[in-house]
C-alpha positions as CSV (number, residue, x, y, z in Angstrom):
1,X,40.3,9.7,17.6
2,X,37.0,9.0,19.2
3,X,34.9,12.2,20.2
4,X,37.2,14.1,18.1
5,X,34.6,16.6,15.9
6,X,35.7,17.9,12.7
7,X,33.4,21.0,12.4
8,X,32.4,23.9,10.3
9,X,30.7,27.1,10.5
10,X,31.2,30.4,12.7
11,X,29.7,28.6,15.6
12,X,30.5,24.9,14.9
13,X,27.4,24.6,13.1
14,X,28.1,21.3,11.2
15,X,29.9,18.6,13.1
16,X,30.8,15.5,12.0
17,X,32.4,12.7,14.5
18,X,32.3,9.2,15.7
19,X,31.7,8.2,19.4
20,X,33.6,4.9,19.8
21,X,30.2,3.4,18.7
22,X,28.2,5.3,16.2
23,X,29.2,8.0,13.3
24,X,27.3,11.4,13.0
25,X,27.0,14.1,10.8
26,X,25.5,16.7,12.9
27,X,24.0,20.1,11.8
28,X,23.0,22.6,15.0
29,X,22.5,25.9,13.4
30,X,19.7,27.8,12.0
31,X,19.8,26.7,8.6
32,X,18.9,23.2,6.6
33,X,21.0,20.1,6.1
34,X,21.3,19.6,2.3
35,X,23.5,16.7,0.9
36,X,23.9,16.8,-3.2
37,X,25.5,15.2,-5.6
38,X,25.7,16.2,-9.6
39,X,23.4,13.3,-10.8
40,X,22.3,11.1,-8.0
41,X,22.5,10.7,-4.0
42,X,22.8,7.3,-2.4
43,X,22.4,6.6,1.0
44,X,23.9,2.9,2.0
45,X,23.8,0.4,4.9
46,X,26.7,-1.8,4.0
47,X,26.2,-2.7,0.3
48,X,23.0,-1.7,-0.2
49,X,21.5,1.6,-1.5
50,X,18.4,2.0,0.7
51,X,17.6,5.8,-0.8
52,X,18.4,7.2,-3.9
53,X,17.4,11.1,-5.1
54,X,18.2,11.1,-8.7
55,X,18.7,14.6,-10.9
56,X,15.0,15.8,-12.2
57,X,13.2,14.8,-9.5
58,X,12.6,10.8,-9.2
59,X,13.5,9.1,-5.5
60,X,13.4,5.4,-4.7
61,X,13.1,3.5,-1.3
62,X,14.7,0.4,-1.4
63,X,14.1,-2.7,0.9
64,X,17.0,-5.4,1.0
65,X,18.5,-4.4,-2.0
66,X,15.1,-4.3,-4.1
67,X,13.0,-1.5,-5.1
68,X,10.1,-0.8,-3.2
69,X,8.3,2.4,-3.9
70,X,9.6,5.2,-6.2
71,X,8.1,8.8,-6.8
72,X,7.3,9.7,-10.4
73,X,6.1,12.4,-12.7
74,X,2.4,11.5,-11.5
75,X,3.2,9.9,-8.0
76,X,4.4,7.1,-7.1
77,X,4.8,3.2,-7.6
78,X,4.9,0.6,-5.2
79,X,6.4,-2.6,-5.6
80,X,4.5,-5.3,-2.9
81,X,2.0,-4.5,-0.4
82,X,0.6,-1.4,1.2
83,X,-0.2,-1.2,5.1
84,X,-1.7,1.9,6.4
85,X,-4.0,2.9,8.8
86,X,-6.1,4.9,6.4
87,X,-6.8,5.5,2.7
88,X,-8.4,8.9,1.1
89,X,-9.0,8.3,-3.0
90,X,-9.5,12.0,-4.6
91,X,-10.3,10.2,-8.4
92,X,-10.8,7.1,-9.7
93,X,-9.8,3.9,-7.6
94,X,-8.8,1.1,-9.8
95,X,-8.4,-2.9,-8.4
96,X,-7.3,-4.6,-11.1
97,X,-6.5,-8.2,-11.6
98,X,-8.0,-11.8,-12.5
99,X,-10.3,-12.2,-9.6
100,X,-10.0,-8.3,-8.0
101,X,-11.5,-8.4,-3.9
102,X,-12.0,-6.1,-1.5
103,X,-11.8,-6.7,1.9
104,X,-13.1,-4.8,4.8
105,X,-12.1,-6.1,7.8
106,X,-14.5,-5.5,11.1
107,X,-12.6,-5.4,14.5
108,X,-15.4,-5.5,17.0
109,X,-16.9,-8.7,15.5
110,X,-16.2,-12.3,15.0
111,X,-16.5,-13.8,11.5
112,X,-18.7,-11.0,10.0
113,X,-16.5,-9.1,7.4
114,X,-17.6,-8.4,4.3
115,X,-15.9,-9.2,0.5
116,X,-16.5,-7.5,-2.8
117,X,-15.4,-9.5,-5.2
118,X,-15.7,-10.0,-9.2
119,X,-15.2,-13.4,-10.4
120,X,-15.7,-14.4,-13.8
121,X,-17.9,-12.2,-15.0
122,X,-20.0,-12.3,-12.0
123,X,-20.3,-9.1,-8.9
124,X,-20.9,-10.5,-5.2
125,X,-21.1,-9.9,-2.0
126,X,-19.9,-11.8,0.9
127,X,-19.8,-12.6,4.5
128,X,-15.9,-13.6,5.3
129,X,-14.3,-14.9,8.2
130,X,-11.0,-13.6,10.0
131,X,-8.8,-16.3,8.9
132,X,-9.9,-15.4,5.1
133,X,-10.4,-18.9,4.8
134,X,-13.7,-19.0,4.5
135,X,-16.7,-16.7,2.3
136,X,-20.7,-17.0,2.5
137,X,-22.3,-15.7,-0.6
138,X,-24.7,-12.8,0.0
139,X,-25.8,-11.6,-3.3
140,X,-24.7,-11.6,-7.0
141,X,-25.2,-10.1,-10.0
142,X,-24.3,-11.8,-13.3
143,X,-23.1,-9.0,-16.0
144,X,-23.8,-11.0,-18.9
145,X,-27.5,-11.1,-18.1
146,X,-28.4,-8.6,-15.6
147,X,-29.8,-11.7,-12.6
148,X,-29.6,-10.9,-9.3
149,X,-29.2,-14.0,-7.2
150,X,-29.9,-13.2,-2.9
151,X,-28.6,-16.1,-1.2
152,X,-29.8,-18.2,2.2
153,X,-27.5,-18.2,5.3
154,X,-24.6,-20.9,4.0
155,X,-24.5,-18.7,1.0
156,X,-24.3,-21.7,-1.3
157,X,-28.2,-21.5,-2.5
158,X,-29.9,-18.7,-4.1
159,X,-33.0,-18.3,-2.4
160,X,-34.6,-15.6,-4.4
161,X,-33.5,-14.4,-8.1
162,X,-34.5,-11.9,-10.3
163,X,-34.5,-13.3,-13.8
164,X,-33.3,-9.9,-15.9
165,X,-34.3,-11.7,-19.1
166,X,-37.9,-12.7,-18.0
167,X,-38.4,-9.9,-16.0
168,X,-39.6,-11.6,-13.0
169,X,-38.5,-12.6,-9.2
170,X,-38.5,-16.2,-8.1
C-alpha cells in the first residue's frame, strides 16, 4: 500500500516506496547509489528516454524525445543552441558556417553592441542594436585584396580606405 517501504540493508539503507503521490527510490546510508544495466541504462518519463548511459562510456541527454547533447571520446556534441553564463576556450575556437557572427551583447547600454562577422569574403565590424535587427558598419577588411574600409556614423559609407594594392590611404 501507500507508505509501505520495501527496504534493504542492515539499517534500511535503500528504500524504495510510493507516498499516495510520488514514487522514490531512496538511498540513506554511507555508500553511493549506482544503477547498471549489462549494455545500456535508460531513464524514462512516460515514453521517452530522457538519459541514456551506454556500455564504454558514451551518455546522451534527450529533450522531447530528440537528442540533445551526447558525451564522446573527445567531448561532447550538442544538438541546438547553447545558453550559459560563461564560456572559457583552452584551444582553438571554431564558428563555422556561410556567414559565421559573433555577437557580444552589452547590458549597461542601449543599442551599442558590437558584431564580428565574415561575409563573403569580407571581415567587419559592427555596431548592433538589441533587437538584432539592425547593424552599422564600423570597419572592413576585404581578404582578397588586403583594403581596409573605416566607415562614417550610418556605417553605410566608407569614409577613409586604405587601398592595399596602391599602397595609399584615401
Amino acid at each position: 500500500g501507500d507508505n509501505d517501504k520495501a527496504t534493504f540493508g542492515a539499517s534500511d539503507d535503500l528504500q524504495i516506496y510510493h507516498d499516495g503521490s510520488h514514487s522514490y527510490i531512496s538511498d540513506t546510508g554511507q555508500g553511493d547509489l549506482r544503477i547498471s544495466g549489462s549494455s545500456l541504462v535508460d531513464i524514462k518519463c512516460g515514453d521517452d528516454v530522457m538519459f541514456r548511459a551506454i556500455e564504454g562510456g558514451a551518455t546522451q541527454l534527450r529533450y522531447d524525445g530528440s537528442l540533445s547533447l551526447s558525451t564522446t571520446s573527445t567531448g561532447i556534441d550538442v544538438t541546438g543552441s547553447v545558453v550559459a553564463d560563461g564560456l572559457t576556450v583552452d584551444g582553438i575556437a571554431s564558428v563555422s558556417a556561410a556567414n559565421p557572427r559573433l555577437r557580444l551583447f552589452e547590458s549597461d547600454t542601449t543599442d551599442l553592441n558590437t558584431q564580428i562577422e565574415n561575409n563573403q569574403g569580407t571581415f567587419s565590424v559592427q555596431t548592433l542594436n538589441d533587437a538584432v535587427s539592425s547593424a552599422s558598419k564600423r570597419f572592413s577588411i576585404a581578404h582578397s585584396t588586403g583594403d581596409i574600409s573605416f566607415y562614417e556614423d550610418t556605417g553605410t559609407t566608407a569614409k577613409m580606405v586604405w587601398d592595399a594594392s596602391a599602397e595609399s590611404l584615401r
